[in-house]
N, C-alpha and C positions, 0 to 999 in steps of 0.2 A: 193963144200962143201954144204954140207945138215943145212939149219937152220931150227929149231926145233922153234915154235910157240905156245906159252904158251896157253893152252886152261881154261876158266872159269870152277871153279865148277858146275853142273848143280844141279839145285834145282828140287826137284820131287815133282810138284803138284799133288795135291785131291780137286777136283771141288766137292761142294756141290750146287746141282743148274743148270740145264743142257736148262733154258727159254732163251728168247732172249737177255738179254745181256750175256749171255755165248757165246750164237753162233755168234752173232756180231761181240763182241769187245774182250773179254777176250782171247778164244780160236784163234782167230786168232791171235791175238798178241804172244801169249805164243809159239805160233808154228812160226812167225817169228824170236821171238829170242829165235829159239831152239837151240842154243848156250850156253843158259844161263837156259833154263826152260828144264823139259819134264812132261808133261799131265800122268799122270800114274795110277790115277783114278778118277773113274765120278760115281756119286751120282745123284739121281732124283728119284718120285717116279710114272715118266711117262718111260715104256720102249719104247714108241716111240721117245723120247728125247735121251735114251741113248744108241738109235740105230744110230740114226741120227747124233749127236754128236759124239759115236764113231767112224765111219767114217770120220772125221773131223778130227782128231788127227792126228798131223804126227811123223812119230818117228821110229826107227826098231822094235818095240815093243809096242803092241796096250793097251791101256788102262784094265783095270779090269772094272768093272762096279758092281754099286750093289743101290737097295731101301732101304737098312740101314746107316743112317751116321754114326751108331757107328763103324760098318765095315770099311770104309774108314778112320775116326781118327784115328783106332788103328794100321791101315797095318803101317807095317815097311817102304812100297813102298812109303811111302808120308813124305814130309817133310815140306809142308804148304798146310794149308787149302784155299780153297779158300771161305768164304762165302757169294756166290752170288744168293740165294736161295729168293724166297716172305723178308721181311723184316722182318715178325712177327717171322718169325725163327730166326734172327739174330743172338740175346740175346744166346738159348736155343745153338746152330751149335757150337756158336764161343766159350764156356764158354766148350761145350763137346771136343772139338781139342784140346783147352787148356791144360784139366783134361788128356789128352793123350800127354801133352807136343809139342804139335805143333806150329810153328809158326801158326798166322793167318792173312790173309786177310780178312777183313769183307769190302761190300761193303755198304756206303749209303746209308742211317741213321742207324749207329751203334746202336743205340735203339731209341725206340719214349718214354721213361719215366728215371725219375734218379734210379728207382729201378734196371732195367736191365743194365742201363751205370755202377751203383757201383758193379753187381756181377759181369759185364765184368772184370772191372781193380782188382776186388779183386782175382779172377780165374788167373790173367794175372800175380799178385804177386806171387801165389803156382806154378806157370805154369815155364816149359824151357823156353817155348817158348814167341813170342812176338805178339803185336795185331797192326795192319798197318788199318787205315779207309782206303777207297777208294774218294779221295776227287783228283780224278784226274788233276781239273780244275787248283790247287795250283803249280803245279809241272809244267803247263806250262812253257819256259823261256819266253815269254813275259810278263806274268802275273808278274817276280822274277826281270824282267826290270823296270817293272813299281813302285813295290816297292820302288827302290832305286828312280825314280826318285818323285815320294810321300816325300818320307824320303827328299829330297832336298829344298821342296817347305817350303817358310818362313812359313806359314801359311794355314792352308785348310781353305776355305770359304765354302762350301758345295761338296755332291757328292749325286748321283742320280743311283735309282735301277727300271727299269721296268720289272715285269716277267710276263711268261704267261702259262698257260697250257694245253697238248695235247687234243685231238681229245673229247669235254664234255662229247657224250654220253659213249666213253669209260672211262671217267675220274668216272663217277659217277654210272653208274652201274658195274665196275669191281674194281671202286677205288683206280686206279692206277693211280696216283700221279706224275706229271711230272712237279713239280713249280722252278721258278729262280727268284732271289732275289738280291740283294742288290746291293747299289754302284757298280752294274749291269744291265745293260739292258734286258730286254730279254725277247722274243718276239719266241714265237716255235708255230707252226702250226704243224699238225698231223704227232707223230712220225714215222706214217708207211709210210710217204713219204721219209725221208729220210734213213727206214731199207728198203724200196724195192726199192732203188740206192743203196743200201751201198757193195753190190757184195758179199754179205755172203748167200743167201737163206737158212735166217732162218724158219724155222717148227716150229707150234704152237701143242702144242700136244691136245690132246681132254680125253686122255686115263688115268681121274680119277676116284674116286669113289666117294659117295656122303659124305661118313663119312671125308674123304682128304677136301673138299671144306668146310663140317662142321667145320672141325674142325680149319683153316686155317679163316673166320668166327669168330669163337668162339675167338681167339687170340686175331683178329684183334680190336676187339670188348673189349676186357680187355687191352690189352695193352694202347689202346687212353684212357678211362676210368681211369688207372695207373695216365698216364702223364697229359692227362687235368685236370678232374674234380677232381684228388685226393690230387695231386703234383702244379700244377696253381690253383685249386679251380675256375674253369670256367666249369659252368652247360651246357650238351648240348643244353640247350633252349637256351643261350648267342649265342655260336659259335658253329657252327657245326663241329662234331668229323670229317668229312669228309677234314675240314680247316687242323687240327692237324696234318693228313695224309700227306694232299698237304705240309706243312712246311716242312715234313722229308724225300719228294722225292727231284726233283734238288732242293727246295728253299734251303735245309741243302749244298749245293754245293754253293752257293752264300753267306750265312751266313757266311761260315767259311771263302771265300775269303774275306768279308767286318770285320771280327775279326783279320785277319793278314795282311791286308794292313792299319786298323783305331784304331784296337783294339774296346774292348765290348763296346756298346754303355748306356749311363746314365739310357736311356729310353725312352720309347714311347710318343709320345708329344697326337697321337691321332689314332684309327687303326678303320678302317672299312672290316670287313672280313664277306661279305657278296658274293655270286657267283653271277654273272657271272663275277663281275672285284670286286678286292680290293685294300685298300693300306692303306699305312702307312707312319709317318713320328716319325724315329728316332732321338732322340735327342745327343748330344757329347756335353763338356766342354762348346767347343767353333762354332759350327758349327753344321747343322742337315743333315738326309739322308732322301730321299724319297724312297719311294719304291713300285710298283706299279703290279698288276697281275691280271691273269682272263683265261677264257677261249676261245677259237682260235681256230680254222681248215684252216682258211689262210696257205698253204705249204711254209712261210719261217722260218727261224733261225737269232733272231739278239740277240746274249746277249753279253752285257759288262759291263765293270764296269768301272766308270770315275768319277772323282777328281778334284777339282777346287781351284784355288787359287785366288790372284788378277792378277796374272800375267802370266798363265799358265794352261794349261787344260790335264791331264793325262786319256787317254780311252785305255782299254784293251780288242779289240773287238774279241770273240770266233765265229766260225761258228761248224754246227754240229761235233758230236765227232762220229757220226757212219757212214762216210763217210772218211777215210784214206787220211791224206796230205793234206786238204785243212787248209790254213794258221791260225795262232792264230798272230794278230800285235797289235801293242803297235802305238799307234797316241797320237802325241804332239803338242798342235796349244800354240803359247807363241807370247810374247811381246819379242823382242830382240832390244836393238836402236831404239825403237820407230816406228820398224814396226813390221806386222803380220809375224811370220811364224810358217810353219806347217811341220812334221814328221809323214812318215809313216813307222815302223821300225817292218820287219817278220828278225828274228835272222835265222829260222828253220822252214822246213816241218813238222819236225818230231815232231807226233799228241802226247801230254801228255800222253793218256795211256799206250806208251812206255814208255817213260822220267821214269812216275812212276812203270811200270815193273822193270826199272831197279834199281830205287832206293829200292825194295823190295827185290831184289837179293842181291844189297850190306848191306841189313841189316841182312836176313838170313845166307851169307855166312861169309861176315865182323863183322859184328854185328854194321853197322852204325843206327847215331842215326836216326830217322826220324819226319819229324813234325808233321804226322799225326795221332796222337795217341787218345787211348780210353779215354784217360783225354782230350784230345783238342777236340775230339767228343760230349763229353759231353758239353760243354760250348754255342750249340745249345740250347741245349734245356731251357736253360736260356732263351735266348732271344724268343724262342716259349711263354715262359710264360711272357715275357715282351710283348708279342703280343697278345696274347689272354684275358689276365688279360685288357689291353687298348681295347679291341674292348666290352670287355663284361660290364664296365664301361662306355665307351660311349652309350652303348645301354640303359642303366638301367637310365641313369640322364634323 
């Protein structure tokens, strides 16, 4: 007898965005669980990305390609966007999908102002379709272990955040922003050590034009302007727009895990956001966070996030996300009977930006709910303005 094996609906992605976390992490994943995904079109406005990338796709049926994103929202062929493009596009990619009723994907930082975060959710009320952040870290099951054992502790006495940022001279002549934050550790040395292990051979494309680079520039330059100096009322002479940036690369990935494991915090007790290293200490009710960052070329990965009680220590230690299968664990060192012990607990290999693939299948297909939404995205940027508003008053006294 023949048994018949119920197949998932497959979701038709439209990648907007064809740079290195396309080719890394996104695209390969999407094509392991072509099961559940198929790549059906690819957006960039380098065609050497979306030669390269086409290639990439697996499938009986090769992608469309095209340098218009309106083209891509509106084909019939897609059924979510993917918005993993520069960030200053974010806002503009994810609100055009919408207007075409798409699901979307947007990845981190959903916007760096509240002006772009309210036309997101307001596009998302007119819209079919639904808006997913990219907050991969959350969807860990260690990280969802750790919660519960948080949720058990009488009392938190404090929790602690180191972060750090990629490779400086790339940080700050390209601007690209790779901070970790909160009731996290985390400590990255130059990303391209671990994208030339990561067994993807991504292409950096070169084939712009100068008006693309203006204008991409010009964005970037009004969007911080939007969200700092207009929205927090913090003058570039306080803090540098370039801080603002770094906030809404990984640090918005550690923010939002210190929002869902502590909830928002009261406020900033004191912030020094100054490069080459910064920090800060967060205040709560009853208990503060530190939080600590800067710039690194050292080649390791240490970010976590850990918790403290009187009795008990909760660390949820990550290693890089663009190297497949290496472990995310939950360590527990406690008081039991009066002596020390300690727990090292990996549930799964399997790296979160699956986990969260999947949980984006079952919202487009199911219609489940999920936690990372354009409302919960925005609640960064609250605390960016609890950061900056504190670093730009301790400057001025």
């Amino acid at each position: 007898m023949t048994v018949s094996i119920p197949t998932a609906r497959k979701v038709r992605v439209g990648i907007l965005g064809c740079g290195e976390i396309a080719q890394v992490v996104h695209i390969p994943t999407l094509n392991f669980l072509s099961d559940l995904f198929q790549i059906t079109y690819l957006c960039d406005i380098s065609r050497t990305s979306l030669t390269h990338c086409k290639a990439k796709v697996v499938g009986l049926e090769a992608p469309e390609t095209t340098t218009d994103p309106e083209e891509l929202c509106a084909s019939p062929r897609v059924d979510v966007v993917f918005v993993i493009n520069s960030d200053e596009y974010h806002a503009l990619h994810g609100i055009l999908a919408l207007s075409h009723n798409k699901h979307v994907f947007i990845e981190k930082p959903m916007a760096l102002n509240d002006r772009d975060a309210n036309a997101i959710i307001e596009a998302e009320k007119l819209s079919e379709g639904r808006v997913m952040v990219g907050y991969m870290r959350r969807y860990a099951p260690a990280f969802e272990d750790a919660i519960r054992e948080i949720g058990g502790m009488d009392k938190i006495l404090y929790a602690r955040v180191r972060g750090k940022l990629e490779h400086p001279l790339q940080w700050w002549t390209l601007e690209v922003n790779k901070l970790i934050t909160f009731a996290i550790i985390d400590i990255i040395g130059p990303n391209a050590t671990f994208v030339e292990q990561s067994g993807t051979f991504p292409k950096r494309a070169t084939d712009f034009i100068p008006a693309d680079t203006d204008d991409r520039n010009e964005r970037a330059a009004e969007i911080v302007c939007q969200g700092m100096q207009k929205e927090a009322g913090v003058s570039s002479s306080d803090v540098l727009p370039r801080i603002w940036r770094a906030l809404g690369g990984l640090g918005s990935h550690d923010l939002s895990l210190m929002r869902e494991a502590l909830g928002m915090p009261v406020g900033v007790v004191g912030a020094y956001l100054k490069p080459p290293f910064w920090s800060a200490i967060f205040e709560y009710p009853t208990f503060s966070v530190t939080y600590e960052s800067g710039l690194y070329s050292v080649p390791r990965f240490d970010a976590h996030f850990e918790v403290y009680s009187a009795t008990k220590t909760v660390r949820v230690q990550y290693d890089s996300p663009y190297i497949k299968g290496l472990p995310i664990t939950m360590h527990v060192q406690e008081k039991v009977d009066g002596l020390y012990k300690e727990s090292v607990i990996r549930r799964t290999y399997e790296d979160p930006y699956t986990i969260e693939m999947k949980e984006l299948h079952a919202m487009v297909v199911g219609g489940k709910a999920i936690k990372t939404t354009a409302e919960d995205a925005k609640r960064d940027l609250e605390i960016f303005r609890m950061l900056v508003r504190s670093a730009a008053t301790n400057r001025n006294e």
